[in-house]
Every structure is written in C-alpha cells, then in structure tokens.
C-alpha positions in Angstrom: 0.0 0.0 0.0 1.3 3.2 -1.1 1.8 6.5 1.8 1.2 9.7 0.4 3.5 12.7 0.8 3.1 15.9 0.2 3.9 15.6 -2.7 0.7 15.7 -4.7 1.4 12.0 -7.1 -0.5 8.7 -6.6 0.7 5.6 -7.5 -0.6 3.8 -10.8 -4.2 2.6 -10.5 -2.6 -1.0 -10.9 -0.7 -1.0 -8.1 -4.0 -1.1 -5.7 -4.8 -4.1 -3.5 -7.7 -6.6 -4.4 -10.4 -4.7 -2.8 -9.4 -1.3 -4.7 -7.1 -0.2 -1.8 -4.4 2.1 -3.6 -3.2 4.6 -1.1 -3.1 6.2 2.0 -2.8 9.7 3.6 -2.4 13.2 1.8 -5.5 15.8 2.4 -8.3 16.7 0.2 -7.0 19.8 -1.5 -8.2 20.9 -4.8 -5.5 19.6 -6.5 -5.1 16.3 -5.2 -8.9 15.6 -5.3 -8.6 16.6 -8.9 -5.4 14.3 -9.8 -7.3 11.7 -8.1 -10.6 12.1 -10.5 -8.3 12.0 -13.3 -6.2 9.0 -12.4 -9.1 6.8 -12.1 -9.1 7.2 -7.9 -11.2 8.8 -5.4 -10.9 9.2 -1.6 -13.1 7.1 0.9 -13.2 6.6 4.6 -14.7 7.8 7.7 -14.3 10.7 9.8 -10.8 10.1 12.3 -9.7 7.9 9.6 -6.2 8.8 7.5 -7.8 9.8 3.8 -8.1 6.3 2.1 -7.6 6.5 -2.2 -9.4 3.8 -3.8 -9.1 2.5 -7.4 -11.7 -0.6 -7.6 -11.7 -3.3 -10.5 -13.8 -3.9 -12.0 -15.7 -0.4 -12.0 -19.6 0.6 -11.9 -19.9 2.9 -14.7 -23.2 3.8 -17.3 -23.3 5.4 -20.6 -25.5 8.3 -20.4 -27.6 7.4 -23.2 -28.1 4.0 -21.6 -29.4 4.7 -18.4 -32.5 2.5 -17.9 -36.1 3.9 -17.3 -38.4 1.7 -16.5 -42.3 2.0 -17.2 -43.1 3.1 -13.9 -40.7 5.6 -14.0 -41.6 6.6 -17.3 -44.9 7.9 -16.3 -43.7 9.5 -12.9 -41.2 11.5 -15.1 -44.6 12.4 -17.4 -46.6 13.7 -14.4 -44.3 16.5 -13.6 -44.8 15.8 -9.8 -41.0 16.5 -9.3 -38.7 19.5 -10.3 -34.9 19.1 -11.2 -32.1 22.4 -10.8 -28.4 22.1 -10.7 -26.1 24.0 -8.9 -29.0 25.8 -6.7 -28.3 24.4 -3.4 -24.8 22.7 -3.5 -24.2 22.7 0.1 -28.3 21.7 1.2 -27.7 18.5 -1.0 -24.1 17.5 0.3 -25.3 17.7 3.9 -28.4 15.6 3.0 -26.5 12.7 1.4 -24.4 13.4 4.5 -27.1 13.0 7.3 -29.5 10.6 5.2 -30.1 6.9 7.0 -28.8 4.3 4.4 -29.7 0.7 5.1 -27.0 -1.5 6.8 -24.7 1.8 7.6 -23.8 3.0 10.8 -21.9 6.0 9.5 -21.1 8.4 7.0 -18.2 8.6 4.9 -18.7 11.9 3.5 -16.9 13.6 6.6 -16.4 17.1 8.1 -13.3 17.4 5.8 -14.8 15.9 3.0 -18.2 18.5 2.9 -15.3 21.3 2.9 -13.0 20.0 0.1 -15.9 19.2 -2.6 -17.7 23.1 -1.5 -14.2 24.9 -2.8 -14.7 22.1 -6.1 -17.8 23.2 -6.4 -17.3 26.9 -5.9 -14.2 26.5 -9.0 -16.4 24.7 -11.1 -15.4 21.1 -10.9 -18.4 20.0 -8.9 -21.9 19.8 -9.6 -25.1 19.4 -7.7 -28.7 18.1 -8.6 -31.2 19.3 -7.0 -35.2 17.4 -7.1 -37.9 19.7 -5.8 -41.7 18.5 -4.6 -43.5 21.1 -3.7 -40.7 24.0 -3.3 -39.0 20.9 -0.6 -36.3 19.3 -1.7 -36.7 15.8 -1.4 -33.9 14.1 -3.4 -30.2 15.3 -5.0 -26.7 13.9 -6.1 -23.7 15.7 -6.3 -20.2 14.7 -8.3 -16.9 15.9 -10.0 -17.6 17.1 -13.8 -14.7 16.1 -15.5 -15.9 18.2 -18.9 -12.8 17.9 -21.0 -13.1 14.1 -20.6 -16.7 13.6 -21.5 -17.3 12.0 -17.8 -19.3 12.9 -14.6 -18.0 11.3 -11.7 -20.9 10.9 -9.6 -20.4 10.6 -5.7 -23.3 10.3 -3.7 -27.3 10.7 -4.0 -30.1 10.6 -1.7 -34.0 10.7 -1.8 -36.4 12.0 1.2 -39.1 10.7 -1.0 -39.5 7.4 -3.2 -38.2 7.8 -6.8 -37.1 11.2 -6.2 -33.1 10.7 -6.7 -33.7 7.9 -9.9 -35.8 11.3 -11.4 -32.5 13.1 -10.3 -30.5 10.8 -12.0 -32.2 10.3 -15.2 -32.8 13.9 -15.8 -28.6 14.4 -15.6 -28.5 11.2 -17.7 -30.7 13.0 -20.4 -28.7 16.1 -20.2 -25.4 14.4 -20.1 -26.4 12.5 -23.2 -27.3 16.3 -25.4 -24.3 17.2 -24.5 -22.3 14.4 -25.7 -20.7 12.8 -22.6 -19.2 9.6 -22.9 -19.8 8.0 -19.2 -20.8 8.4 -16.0 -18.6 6.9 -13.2 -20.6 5.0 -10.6 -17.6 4.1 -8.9 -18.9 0.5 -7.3 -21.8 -2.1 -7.6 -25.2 -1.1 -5.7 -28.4 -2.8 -6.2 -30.0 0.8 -7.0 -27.2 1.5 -9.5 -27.6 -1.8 -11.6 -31.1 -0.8 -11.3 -30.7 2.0 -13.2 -28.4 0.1 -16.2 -25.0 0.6 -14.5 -22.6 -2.4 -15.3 -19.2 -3.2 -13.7 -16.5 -2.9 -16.6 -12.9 -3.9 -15.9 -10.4 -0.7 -14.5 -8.1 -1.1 -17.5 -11.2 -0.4 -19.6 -12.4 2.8 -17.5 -9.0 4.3 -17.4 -8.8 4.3 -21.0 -11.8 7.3 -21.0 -9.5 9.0 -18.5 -6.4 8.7 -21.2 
C-alpha cells in the first residue's frame, strides 16, 4: 500500500490491492482531489480515519444514453410531480446525502473534511449538484466531480427523502449528459440501486482508458 507525501502524485491505478485499496494519507486539496478524478481514484473513509484513495476493478460505470427507465418511472417523469435544478443548493444536497439513513450503515463517509473539500470544487467549477424539488422541498439530489474535457461525470453520492425522487435526479442528468455528448458516467462501485438503473461493472483497464 502506497503512503502519500506531500507531494501531490499517486501511484498507478494498478498497483491497488484486491479490494481497490491504492493509497493512504495526503489531504483533500483541490489539487489532489482533482489528480485523483483523473487517475481513475477517489478518496473514501470515515471521519478520524487517514484519507483512504481507492481505485476498484472492476468499476460501476453507465453510458449516459443508456441509463435504464423503466415503465413506472416513465410515467412519474410524465406527471411533472417532481422539479430538477443544478447547482441551486450545493451545500443543502451534500449535507443531506451526508445526514441521510442508508440501510445496513452505521456512519457516513462523507466527513467534516470531506463537505469542505468538494464546497471549494464546487465553488471553482469542478463540482456539480442536482437538486429534485416537490412542492418547493427538496426531497432528493446527487452531487459529483464534472470532468468536462473528458466527457465523464463522476458521480459521488445521492439521496431521496421521498420514493423515486433521486432515480428522477439521475435520469434527468442522464438525459442532459447525453445532449451534450458525454461519454460516461462513473458510478464508482456495484449497488443494487445503481444496476437498477443500467449501471454495469467494466474492468479498470477499460475505465481508465476514458480518462487517457
């Protein structure tokens, strides 16, 4: 396992351990989170952790284009019941995928630290928000790293107050993703919600040849 420096490298994606493992230590500055994105890496542990770097194979990754709606979601899109904003509240939706109850977690890994470090992204452009709205409330959002010159949106975390309402999230930045030509969007690793959705693990070799 590979100790980070100060020195703002990281070690080829390769090099990680069986579970994804590829480094440890280093902060979250702007510049290391961005080198991270991308090398094909992004942090992940818990608050009083070290900063763990993870680089998983295979990865969870969907084509915009080929983000599965199904017919039930179809007509929930048609009724309108929901309204989708980006970059409104970046903050509000961070802190909600922060503080939302997930089953079979005890805590959160989006940390202190963590909320700080991808605000300053946000606030130089590298980070986007999605915000769903019922009612002027918002009830559902997902946040991630918008790697533009790549084609990819790195998605990091989502979360729903309401049923369907971060799937409507997701499907609307699918849909918008897709106009403007992006090639992928990086899921990082396999959930049952995800594959819902049409995201399919692909091996690392093959996702870090969008990064190249």
């Amino acid at each position: 396992m590979h100790i980070l420096t100060d020195h703002i490298a990281f070690p080829h994606p390769s090099h990680a351990e069986e579970d994804g493992l590829l480094a440890v230590g280093g902060d979250l500055q702007p510049d290391r989170l961005m080198l991270a994105y991308y090398s094909g890496i992004f942090p992940w542990f818990n608050e009083g952790q070290m900063a763990l770097w993870w680089s998983p194979d295979p990865r969870m990754v969907v084509k915009p284009q080929e983000v599965y709606v199904s017919k039930s979601m179809r007509k929930v899109l048609r009724d309108n019941s929901f309204k989708v904003t980006y970059n409104q509240c970046f903050l509000e939706v961070i802190l909600a995928c922060k503080r939302i109850k997930r089953e079979g977690q005890h805590d959160t890994w989006i940390t202190n630290a963590m909320v700080e470090a991808y605000l300053k992204l946000y606030e130089m452009g590298h980070c986007i928000s999605v915000e769903v709205w019922q009612e002027d409330q918002l009830v559902g959002g997902l946040y991630g790293i918008d790697l533009k010159d790549k084609g990819i949106f790195c998605g990091e975390s989502m979360f729903a107050k309401v049923s369907n309402a971060s799937k409507v999230g997701f499907i609307t930045l699918s849909r918008k993703l897709t106009q403007q030509n992006y090639r992928l969007i990086d899921c990082q690793t396999y959930t049952n919600h995800l594959a819902s959705l049409g995201a399919k693990e692909i091996p690392r070799e093959d996702f870090l040849k969008y990064l190249s």
